[in-house]
C-alpha positions as CSV (number, residue, x, y, z in Angstrom):
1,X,-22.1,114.4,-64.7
2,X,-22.5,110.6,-64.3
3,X,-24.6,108.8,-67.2
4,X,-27.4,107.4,-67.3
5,X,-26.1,104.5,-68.9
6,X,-24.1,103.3,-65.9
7,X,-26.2,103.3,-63.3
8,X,-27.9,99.9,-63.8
9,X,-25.1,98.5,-64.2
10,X,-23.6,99.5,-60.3
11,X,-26.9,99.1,-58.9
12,X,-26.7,95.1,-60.6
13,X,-23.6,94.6,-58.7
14,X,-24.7,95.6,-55.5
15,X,-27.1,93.3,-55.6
16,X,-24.7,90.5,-56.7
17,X,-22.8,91.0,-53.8
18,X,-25.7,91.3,-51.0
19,X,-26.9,87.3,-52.4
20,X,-23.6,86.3,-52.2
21,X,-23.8,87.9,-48.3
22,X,-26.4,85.8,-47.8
23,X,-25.5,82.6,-48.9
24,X,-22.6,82.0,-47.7
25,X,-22.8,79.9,-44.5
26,X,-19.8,79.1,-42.2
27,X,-19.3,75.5,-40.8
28,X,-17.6,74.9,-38.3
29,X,-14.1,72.0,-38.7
30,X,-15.8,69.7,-35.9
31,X,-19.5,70.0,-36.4
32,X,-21.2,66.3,-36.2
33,X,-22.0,64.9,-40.1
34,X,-25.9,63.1,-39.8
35,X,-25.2,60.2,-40.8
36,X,-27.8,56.8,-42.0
37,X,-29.8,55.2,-39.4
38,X,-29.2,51.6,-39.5
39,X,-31.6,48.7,-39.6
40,X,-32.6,47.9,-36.3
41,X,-32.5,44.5,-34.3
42,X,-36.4,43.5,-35.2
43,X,-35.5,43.8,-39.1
44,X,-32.4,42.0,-39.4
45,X,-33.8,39.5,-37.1
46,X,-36.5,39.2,-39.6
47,X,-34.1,39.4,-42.8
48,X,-31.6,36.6,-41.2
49,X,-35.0,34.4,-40.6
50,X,-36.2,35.1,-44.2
51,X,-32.6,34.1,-45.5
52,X,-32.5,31.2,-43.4
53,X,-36.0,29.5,-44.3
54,X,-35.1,29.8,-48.0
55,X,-31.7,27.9,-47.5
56,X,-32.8,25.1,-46.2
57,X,-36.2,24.7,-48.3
58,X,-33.9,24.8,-51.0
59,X,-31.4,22.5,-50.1
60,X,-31.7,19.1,-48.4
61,X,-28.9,16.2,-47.9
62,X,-30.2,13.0,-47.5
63,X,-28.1,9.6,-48.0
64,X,-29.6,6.3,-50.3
65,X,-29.3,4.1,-46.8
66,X,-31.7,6.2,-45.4
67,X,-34.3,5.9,-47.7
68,X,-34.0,2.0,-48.2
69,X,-31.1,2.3,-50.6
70,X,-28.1,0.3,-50.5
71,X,-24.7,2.0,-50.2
72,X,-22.4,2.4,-53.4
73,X,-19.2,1.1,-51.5
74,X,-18.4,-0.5,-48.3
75,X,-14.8,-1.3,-47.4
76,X,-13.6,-3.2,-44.4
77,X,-9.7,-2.7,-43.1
78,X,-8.3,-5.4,-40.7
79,X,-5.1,-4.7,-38.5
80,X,-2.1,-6.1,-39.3
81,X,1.1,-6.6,-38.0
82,X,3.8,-4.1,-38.7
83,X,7.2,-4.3,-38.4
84,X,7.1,-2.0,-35.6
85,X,5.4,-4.3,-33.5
86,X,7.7,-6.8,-34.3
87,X,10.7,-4.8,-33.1
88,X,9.0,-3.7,-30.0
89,X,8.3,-7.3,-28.9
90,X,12.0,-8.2,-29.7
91,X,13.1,-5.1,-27.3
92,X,11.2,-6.0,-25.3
93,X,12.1,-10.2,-24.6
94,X,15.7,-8.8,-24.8
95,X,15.3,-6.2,-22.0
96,X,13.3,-8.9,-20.2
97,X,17.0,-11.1,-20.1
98,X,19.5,-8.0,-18.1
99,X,16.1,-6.6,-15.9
100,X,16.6,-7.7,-12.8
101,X,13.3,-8.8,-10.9
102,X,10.9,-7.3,-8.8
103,X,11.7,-8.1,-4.8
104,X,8.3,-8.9,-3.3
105,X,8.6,-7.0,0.6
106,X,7.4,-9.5,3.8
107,X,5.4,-7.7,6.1
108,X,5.6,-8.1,10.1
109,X,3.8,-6.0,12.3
110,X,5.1,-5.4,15.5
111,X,3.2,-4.4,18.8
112,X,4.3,-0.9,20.7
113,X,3.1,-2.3,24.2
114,X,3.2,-5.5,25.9
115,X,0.0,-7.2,27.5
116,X,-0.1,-8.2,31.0
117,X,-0.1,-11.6,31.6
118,X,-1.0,-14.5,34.8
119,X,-2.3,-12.5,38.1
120,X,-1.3,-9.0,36.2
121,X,-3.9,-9.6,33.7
122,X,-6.5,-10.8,36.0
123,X,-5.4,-7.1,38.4
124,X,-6.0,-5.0,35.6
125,X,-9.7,-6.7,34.6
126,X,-11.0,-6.4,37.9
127,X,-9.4,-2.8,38.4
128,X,-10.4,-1.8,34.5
129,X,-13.4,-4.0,34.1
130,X,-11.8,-4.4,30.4
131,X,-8.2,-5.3,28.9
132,X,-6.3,-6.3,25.7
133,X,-5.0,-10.0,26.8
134,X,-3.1,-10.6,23.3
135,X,-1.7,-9.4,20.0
136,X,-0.6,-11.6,17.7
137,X,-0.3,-11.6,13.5
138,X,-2.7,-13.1,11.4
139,X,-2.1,-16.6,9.6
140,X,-4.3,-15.7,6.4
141,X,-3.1,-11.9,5.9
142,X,0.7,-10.5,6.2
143,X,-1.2,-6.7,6.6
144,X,-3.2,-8.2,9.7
145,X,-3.3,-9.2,13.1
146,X,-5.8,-10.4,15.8
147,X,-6.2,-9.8,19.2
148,X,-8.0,-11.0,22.4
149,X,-10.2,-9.1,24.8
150,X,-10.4,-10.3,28.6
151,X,-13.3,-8.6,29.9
152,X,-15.6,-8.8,33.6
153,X,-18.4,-10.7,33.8
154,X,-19.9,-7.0,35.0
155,X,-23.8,-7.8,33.4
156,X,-25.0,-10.2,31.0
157,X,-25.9,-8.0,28.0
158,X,-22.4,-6.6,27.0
159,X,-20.8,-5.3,23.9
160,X,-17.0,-4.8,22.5
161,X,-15.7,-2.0,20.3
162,X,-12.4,-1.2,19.1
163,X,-11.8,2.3,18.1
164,X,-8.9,2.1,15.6
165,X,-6.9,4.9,13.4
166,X,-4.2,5.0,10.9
167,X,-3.8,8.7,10.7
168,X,-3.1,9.9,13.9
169,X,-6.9,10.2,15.1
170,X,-7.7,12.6,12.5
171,X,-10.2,9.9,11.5
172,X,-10.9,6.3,13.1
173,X,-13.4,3.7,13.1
174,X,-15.4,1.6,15.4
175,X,-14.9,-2.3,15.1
176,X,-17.7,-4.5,16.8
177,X,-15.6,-7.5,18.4
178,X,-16.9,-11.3,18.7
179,X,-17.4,-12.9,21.6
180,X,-15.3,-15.9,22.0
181,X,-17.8,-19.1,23.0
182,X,-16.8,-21.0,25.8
183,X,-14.7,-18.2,27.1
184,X,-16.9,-17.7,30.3
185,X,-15.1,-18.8,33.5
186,X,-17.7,-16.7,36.2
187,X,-15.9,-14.1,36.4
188,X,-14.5,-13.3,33.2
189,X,-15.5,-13.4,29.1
190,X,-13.4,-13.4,25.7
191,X,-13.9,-11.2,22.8
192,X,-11.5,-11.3,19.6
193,X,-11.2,-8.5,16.9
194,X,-9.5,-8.5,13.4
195,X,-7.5,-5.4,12.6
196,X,-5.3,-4.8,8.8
197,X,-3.8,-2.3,7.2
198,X,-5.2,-0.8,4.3
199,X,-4.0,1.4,1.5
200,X,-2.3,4.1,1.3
201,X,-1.1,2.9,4.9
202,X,1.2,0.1,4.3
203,X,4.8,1.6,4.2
204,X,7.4,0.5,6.1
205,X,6.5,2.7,10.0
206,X,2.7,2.9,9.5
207,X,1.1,2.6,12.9
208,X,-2.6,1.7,13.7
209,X,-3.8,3.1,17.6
210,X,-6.4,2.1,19.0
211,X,-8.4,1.6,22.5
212,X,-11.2,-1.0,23.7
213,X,-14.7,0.8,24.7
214,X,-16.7,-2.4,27.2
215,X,-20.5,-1.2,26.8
216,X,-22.6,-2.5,29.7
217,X,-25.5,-2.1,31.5
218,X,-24.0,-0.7,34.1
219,X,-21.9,1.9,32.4
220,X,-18.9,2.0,29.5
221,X,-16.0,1.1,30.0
222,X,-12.4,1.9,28.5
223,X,-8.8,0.6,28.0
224,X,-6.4,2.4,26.6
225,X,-2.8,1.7,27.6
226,X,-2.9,3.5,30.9
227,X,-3.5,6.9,28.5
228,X,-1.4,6.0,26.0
229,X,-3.0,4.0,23.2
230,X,-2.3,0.6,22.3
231,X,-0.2,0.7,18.9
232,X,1.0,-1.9,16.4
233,X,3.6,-1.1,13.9
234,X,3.9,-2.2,9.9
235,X,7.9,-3.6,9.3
236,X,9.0,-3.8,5.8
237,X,11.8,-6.4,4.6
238,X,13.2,-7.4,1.8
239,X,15.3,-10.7,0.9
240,X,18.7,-10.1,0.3
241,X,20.9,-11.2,-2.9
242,X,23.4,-12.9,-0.6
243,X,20.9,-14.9,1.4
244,X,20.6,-16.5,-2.2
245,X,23.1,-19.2,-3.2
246,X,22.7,-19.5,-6.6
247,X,22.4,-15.9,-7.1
248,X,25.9,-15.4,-5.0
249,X,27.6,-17.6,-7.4
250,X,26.5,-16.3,-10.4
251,X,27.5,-13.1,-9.3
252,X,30.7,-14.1,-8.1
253,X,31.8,-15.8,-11.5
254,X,30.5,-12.4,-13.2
255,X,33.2,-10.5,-11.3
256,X,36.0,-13.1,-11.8
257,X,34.9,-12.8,-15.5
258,X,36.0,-9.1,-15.8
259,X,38.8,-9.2,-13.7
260,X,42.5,-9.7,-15.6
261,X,45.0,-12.4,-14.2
262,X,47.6,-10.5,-12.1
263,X,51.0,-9.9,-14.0
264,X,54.0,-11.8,-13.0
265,X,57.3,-9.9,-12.6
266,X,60.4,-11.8,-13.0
């Protein structure tokens, strides 16, 4: 016979356990925590505005110059010589004695063809209405030469070009060339052109080609070597020690100078 006195107390437990039941609540090792939403771009836009208008109305920099004021301290510094300098000038007067000077190269240019001269030139004008008639360097520039253009009297209104290059035709020029007055004999006129070499072509080798277009009324007219380009050539010398007297002597006593006095055997 079970008592009375007990059964509350069982019934109390079974309802202990069935709120336990029903608050537990399993979560799972990897579920997502919610986490803060942050401020977004509009507010700390407006915060960093807010923070920066309050800076600078509360600070300013300003100098006494500005406002009319006169500076607390001004200080000049003026160079001076060091001993640095000095020893650098000495080096360098000393290096100046043993360094042997710069040789200054003479230029020559050479023509690559030879012009036809007497009845030969006088042939080729009335067979090519246009030829080169002479090559020869010029007196006020080593880097230059002139030349002479023997031309026929074909029409009155005529015209001279040289078409020159210095790198092989992958660029050239047209030269206008000056008719020489006086030059007329009926048949035949003069024109002379100026031609130099320029930077970065003036090395020993450098070539300038070129060919003469004759610009009539009757027609253009060209010479060009027979096809092959008239050419001058840029020679590069330079003046030898030995060609030098003075410099040969002082040479020849340095070597004597060094040289021991031969031994004597007895």
């Amino acid at each position: 016979i079970m008592s009375v006195g007990n059964l509350p107390q069982n019934v109390n437990d079974d309802e202990d356990e069935e709120d336990d039941t029903e608050d537990a609540r399993l979560i799972p090792r990897c579920s997502p925590i919610p986490r803060k939403r942050g401020a977004s771009i509009y507010d700390e836009t407006a915060e960093y505005l807010r923070s920066h208008l309050a800076l600078s109305a509360g600070k300013r920099v300003s100098f006494s110059d500005t406002t009319g004021g006169d500076l607390v301290d001004v200080r000049e510094f003026h160079a001076f010589d060091s001993d640095e300098e000095e020893n650098g000038a000495k080096w360098e007067e000393e290096e100046a004695k043993y360094r042997k000077p710069e040789r200054e190269p003479s230029y020559k240019v050479h023509p690559e063809f030879q012009a036809p001269e007497g009845s030969l030139l006088l042939q080729a004008v009335r067979s090519n209405k246009v030829e080169v008639e002479h090559i020869c360097p010029s007196e006020d520039d080593p880097l230059a030469f002139s030349g002479l253009i023997r031309v026929l009297n074909v029409s009155f209104h005529k015209a001279v070009y040289i078409r020159s290059t210095m790198d092989k035709w992958a660029s050239y020029f047209d030269y206008p060339a000056e008719y020489v007055q006086g030059s007329n004999d009926v048949d035949t006129d003069q024109f002379s052109f100026t031609l130099c070499f320029t930077p970065p072509y003036t090395t020993h080798g450098s070539r300038i080609e070129f060919v003469v277009r004759y610009e009539t009324s009757d027609g253009d007219y060209w010479a060009n070597n027979s096809s092959l380009n008239y050419a001058v050539t840029l020679l590069l010398s330079y003046e030898d020690e030995k060609d030098d007297p003075a410099r040969t002597d002082m040479n020849a006593q340095q070597r004597r100078s060094i040289l021991k006095p031969p031994k004597v055997l007895r």
